[in-house]
C-alpha positions as CSV (number, residue, x, y, z in Angstrom):
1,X,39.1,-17.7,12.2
2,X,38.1,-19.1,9.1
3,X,37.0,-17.6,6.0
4,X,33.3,-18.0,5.9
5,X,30.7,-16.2,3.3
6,X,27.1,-16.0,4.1
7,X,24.5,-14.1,1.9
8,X,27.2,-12.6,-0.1
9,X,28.5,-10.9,3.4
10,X,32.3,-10.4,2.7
11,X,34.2,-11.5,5.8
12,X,37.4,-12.5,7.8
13,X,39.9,-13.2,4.8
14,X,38.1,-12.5,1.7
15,X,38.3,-8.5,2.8
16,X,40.8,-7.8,0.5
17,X,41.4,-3.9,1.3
18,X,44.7,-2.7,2.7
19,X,43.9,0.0,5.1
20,X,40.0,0.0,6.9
21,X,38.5,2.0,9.4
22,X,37.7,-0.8,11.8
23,X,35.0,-0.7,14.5
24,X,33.9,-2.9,17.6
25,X,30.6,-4.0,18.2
26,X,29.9,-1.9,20.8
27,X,30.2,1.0,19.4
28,X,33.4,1.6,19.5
29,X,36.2,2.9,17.1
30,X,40.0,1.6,16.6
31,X,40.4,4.7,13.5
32,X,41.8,3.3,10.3
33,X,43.9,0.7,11.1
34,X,45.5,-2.2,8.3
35,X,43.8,-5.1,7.7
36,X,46.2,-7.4,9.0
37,X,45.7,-5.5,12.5
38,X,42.0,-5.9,12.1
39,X,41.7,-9.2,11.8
40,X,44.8,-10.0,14.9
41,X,41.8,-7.9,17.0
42,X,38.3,-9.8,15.7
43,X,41.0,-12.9,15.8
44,X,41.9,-11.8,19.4
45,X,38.3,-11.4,20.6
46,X,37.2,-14.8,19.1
47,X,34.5,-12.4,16.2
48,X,34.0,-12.3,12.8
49,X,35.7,-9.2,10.7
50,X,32.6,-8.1,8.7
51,X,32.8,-5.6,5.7
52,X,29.9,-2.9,6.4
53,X,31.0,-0.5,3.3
54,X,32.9,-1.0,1.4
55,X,32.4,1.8,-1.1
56,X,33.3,4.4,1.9
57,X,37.2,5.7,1.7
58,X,38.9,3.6,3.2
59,X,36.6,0.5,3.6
60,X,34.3,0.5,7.1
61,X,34.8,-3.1,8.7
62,X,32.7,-4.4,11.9
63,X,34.1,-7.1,14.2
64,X,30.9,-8.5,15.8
65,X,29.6,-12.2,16.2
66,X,28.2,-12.8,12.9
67,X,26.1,-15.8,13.9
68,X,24.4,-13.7,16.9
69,X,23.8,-10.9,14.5
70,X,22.2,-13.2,12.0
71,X,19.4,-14.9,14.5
72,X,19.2,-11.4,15.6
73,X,17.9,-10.4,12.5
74,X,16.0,-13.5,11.8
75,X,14.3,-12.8,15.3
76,X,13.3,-9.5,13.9
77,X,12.1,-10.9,11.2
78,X,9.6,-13.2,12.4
79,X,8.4,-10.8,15.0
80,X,7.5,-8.5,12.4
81,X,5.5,-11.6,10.2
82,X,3.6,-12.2,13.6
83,X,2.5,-8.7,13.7
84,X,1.2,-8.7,10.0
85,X,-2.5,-9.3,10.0
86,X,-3.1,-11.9,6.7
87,X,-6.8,-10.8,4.5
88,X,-9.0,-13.8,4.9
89,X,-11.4,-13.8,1.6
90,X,-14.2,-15.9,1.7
91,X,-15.8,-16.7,-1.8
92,X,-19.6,-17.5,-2.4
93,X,-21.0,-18.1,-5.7
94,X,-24.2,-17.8,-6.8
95,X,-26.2,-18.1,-9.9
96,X,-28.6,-16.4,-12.0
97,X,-31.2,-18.8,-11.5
98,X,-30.9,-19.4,-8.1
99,X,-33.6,-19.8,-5.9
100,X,-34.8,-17.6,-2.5
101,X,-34.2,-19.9,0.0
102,X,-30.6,-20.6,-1.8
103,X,-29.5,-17.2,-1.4
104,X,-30.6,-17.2,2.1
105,X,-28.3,-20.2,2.8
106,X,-25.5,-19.1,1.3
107,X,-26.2,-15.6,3.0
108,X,-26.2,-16.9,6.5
109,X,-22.5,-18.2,6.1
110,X,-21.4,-15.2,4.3
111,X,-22.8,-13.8,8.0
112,X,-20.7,-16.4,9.6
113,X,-17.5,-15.6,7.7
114,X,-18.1,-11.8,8.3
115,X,-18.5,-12.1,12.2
116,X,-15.2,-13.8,12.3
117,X,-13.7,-10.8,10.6
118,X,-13.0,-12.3,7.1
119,X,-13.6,-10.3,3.7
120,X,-16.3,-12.0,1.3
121,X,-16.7,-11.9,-2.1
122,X,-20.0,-13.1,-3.8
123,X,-19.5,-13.8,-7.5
124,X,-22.5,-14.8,-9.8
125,X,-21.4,-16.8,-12.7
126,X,-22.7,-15.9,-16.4
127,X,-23.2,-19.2,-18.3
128,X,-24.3,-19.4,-21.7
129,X,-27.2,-17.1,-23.0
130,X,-26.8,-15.3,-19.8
131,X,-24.0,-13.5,-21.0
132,X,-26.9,-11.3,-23.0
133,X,-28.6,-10.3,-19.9
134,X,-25.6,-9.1,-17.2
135,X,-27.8,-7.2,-14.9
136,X,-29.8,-10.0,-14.3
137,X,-26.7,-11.1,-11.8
138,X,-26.3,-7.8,-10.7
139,X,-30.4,-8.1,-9.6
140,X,-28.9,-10.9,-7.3
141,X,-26.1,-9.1,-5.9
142,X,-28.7,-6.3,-4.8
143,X,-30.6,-8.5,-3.4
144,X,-27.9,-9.4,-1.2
145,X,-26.9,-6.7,-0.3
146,X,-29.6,-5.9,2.0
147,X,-29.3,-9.1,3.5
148,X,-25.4,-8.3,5.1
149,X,-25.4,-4.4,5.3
150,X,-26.3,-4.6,8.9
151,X,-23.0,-5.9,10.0
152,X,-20.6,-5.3,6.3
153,X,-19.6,-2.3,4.4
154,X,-19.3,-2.9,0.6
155,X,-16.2,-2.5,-0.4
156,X,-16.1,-3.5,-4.3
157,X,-19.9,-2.5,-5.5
158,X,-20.9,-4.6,-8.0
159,X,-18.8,-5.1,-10.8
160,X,-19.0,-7.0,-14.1
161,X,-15.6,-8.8,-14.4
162,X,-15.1,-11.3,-17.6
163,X,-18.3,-13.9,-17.2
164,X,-18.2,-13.1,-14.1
165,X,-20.5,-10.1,-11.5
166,X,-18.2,-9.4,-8.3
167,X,-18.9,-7.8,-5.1
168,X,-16.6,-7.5,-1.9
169,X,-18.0,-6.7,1.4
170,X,-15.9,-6.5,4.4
171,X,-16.9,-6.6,8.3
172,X,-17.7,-3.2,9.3
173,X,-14.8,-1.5,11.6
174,X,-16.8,-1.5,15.1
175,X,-17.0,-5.2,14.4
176,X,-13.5,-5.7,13.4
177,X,-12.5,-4.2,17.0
178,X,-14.5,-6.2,19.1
């Protein structure tokens, strides 16, 4: 076989070690054996000679099907991103001076995006002259609060960030199983 080097995997003929301790795939061990022999045997079985360790004394080698192994791995790999459950956050924005029937609006798909089992984050935005008066926008974020702790459960309380007032509320956990 052919030198080949894959993610900086040293294999076949770049293993320049005279004496390694070779092992088969399976599990099985042909003891320390030279390298010339190790590579007549992957050679033999049509596999790839792949150095494992090669700090150990002497050098630990594999003969395995290198290309296998690596869509093996790969397989693994995505499994594992499938499993992983990916943080949806929702922004709303609101103002100081924003109006009742506003707030309700903007509510009502903050309700929305919290039944689907997404995070939300309202922000109200401090413009100007504002600035002076923070708690004004923390007045609006207590006034929604109310409005979503039937089916949320604050998570960040109101927080003055730069010109901006944050608050994170998540779905609440019997929801989230449902």
């Amino acid at each position: 076989m052919s030198s080949k080097k894959k993610d900086n995997v040293v294999m076949n003929d770049d293993i320049k070690f005279p004496e390694v301790r070779c092992n088969l795939d399976g599990g099985e061990s042909l003891g320390i054996v030279p390298i010339e022999e190790a590579r007549a045997k992957a050679d033999e079985l049509g596999l790839d000679l792949v150095l494992i360790a090669p700090q150990a004394k002497p050098p630990v080698v594999k003969i395995m099907d290198y290309g296998k192994y690596k869509y093996q791995e790969e397989k693994k790999l995505k499994e594992q991103r499938k499993k992983q459950t990916k943080i949806d956050v929702k922004e709303i924005k609101l103002s100081v001076k924003i109006a009742q029937n506003d707030i309700d609006y903007k509510v009502k798909h903050a309700r929305e995006f919290l039944e689907k089992g997404k995070h939300v984050k309202f922000r109200v935005f401090l413009k100007g002259r504002e600035m002076a008066h923070p708690e004004a926008a923390k007045e609006i974020l207590e006034r929604v609060w109310p409005m979503v702790e039937d089916i949320a459960d604050m998570e960040k309380p109101p927080v003055f960030e730069g010109r901006y007032y944050n608050m994170l509320v998540v779905p609440k956990k019997e929801k989230a199983k449902k």
